[in-house]
DRENDO-1510 file (C-alpha; in Angstrom, 1 decimal, always signed):
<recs>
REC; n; res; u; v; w
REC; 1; UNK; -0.3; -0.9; +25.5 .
REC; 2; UNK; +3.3; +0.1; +26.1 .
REC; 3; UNK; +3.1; +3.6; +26.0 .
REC; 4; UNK; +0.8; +4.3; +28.1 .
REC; 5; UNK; -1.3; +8.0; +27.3 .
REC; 6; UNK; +1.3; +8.2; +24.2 .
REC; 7; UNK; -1.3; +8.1; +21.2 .
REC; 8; UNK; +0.9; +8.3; +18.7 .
REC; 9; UNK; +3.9; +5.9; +20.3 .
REC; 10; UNK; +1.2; +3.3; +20.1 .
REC; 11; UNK; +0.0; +3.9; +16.6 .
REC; 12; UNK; +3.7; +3.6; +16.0 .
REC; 13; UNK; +4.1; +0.9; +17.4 .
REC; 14; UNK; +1.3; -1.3; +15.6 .
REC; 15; UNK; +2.4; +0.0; +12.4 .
REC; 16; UNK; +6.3; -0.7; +12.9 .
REC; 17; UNK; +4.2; -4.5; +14.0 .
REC; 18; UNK; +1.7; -4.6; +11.3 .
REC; 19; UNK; +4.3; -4.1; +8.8 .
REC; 20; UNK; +6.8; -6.9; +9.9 .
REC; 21; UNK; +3.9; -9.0; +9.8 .
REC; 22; UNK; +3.1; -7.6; +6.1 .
REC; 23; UNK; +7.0; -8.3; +5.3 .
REC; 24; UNK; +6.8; -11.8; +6.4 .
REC; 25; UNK; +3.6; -12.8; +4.7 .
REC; 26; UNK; +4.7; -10.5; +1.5 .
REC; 27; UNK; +8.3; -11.6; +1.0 .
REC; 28; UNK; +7.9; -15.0; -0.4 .
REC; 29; UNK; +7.0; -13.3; -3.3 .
REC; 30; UNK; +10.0; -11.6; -3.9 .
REC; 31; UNK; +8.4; -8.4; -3.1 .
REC; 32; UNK; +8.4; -5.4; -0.7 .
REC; 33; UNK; +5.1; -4.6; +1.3 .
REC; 34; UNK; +5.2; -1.0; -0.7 .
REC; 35; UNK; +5.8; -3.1; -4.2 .
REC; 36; UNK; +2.7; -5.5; -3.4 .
REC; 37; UNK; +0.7; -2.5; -2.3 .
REC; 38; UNK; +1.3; -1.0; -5.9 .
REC; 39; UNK; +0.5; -4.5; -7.5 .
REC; 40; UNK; -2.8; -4.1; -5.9 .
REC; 41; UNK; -3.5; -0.9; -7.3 .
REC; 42; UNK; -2.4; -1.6; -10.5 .
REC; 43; UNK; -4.5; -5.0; -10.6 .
REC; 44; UNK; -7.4; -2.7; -9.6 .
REC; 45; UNK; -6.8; +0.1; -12.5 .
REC; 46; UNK; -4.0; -1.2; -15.0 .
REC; 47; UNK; -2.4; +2.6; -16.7 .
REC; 48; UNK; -2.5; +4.5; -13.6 .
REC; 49; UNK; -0.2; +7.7; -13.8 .
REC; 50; UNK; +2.7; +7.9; -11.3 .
REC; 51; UNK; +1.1; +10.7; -9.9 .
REC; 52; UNK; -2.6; +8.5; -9.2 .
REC; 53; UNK; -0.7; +5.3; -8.1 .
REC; 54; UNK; +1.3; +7.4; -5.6 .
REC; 55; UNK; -1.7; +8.3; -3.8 .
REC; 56; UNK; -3.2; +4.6; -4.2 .
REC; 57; UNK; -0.4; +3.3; -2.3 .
REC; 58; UNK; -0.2; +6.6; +0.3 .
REC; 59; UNK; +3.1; +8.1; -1.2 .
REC; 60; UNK; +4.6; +11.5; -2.4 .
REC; 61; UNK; +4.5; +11.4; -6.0 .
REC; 62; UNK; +8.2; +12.5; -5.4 .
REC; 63; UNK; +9.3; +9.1; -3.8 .
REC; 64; UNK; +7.6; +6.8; -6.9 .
REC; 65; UNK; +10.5; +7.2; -9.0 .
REC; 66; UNK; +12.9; +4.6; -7.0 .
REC; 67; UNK; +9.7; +2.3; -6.4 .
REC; 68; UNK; +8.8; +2.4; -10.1 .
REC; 69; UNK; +12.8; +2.1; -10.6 .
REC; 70; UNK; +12.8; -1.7; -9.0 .
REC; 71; UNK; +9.5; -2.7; -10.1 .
REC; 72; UNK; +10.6; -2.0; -13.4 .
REC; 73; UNK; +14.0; -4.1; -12.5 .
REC; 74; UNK; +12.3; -7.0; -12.1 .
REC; 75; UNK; +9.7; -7.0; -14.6 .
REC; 76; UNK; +6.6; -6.5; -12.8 .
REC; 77; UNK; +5.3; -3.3; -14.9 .
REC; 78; UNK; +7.0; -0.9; -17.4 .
REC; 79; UNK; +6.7; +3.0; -17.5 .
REC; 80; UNK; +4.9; +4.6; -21.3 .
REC; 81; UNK; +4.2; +8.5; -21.8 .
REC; 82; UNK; +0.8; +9.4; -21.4 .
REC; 83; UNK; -0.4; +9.9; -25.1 .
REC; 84; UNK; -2.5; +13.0; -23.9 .
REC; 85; UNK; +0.1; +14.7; -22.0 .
REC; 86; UNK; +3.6; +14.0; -22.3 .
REC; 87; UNK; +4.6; +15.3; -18.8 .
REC; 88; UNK; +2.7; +12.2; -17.3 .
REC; 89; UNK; +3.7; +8.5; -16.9 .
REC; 90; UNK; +1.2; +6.0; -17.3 .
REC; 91; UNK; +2.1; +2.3; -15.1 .
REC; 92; UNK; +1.6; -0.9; -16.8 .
REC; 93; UNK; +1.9; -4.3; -15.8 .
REC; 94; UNK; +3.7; -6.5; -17.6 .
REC; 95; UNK; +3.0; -10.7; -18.0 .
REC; 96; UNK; +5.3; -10.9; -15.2 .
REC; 97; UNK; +3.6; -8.3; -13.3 .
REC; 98; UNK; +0.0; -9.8; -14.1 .
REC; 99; UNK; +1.5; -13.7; -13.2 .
REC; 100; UNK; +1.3; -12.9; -10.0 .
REC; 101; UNK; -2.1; -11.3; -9.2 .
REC; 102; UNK; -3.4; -14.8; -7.8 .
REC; 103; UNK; -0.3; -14.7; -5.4 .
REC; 104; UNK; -0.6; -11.1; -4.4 .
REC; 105; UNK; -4.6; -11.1; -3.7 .
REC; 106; UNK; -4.0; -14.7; -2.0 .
REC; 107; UNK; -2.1; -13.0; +0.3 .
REC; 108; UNK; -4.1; -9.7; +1.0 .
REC; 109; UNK; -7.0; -12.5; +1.9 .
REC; 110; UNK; -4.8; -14.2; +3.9 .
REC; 111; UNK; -3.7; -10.9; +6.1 .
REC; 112; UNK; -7.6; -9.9; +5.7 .
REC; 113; UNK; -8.7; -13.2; +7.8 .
REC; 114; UNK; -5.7; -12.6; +10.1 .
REC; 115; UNK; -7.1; -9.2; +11.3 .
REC; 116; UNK; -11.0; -10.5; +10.9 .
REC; 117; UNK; -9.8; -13.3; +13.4 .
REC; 118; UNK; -7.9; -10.8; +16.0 .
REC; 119; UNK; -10.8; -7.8; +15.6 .
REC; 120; UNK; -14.2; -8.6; +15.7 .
REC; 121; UNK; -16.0; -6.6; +12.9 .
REC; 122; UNK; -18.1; -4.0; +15.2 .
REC; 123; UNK; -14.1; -2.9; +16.6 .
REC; 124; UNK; -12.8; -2.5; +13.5 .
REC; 125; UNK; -15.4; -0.1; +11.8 .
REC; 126; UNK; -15.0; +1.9; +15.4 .
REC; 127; UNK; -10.9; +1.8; +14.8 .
REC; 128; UNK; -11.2; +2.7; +11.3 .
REC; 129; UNK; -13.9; +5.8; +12.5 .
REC; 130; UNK; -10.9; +6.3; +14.9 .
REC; 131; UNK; -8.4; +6.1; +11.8 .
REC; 132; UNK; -10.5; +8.9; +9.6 .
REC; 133; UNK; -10.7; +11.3; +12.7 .
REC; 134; UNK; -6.8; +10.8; +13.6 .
REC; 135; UNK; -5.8; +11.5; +9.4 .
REC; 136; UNK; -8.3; +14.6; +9.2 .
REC; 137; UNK; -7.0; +16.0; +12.8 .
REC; 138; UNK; -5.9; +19.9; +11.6 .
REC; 139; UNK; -2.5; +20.9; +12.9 .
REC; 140; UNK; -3.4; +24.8; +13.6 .
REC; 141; UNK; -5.1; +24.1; +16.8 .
REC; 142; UNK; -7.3; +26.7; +16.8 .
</recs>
């Protein structure tokens, strides 16, 4: 640790690390780590609204608009109006979008037996019990 009795430097830290590592192993794609993590989504629910992909990928709905901007750029999905209510934006992928599914999952197996080699599986359910707590922590204090 290099923080030592700084929680939150250190979660800092390994995320600022995890996500270079993501970067490195995403990039070949052509892709951003926040661009594969909506691929992902999409490959598990194709038509997801802006507003339901957002929280797939742990966004503000506010801050899809760019995202969907250069996915759209470079032909991975394309933007309809919801037919039930025309305020919404449904996400589809297109060919392009779907030709690289085998790619994208090939890599999130890849980064999966990364961690499964580094973390025995009894640590990881503890650090992802640690995870919930830490997201759930209420900032009133009381």
């Amino acid at each position: 640790m290099r923080f030592e009795g700084c929680v939150v430097t250190n979660i800092e830290q390994a995320y600022r690390n995890l996500e270079r590592v993501y970067e490195h192993m995403v990039s070949p794609l052509g892709l951003n780590v926040l661009e594969w993590y909506a691929l992902r989504a999409l490959y598990r629910q194709d038509g997801l609204s802006a507003s339901q992909l957002a929280a797939q990928v742990c966004r503000h709905p506010s801050s899809m608009t760019a995202l969907l901007d250069r996915m759209e750029h470079k032909g991975l999905v394309r933007r309809q109006i919801a037919p039930d209510d025309r305020r919404s934006v449904q996400i589809f992928l297109t060919e392009q979008g779907q030709a690289l599914r085998e790619q994208v999952l090939t890599v999130a197996q890849r980064l999966e037996h990364l961690l499964d080699e580094k973390v025995p599986p009894d640590e990881m359910r503890a650090f992802l019990r640690v995870l919930s707590v830490l997201q759930s922590l209420d900032a009133s204090f009381e």
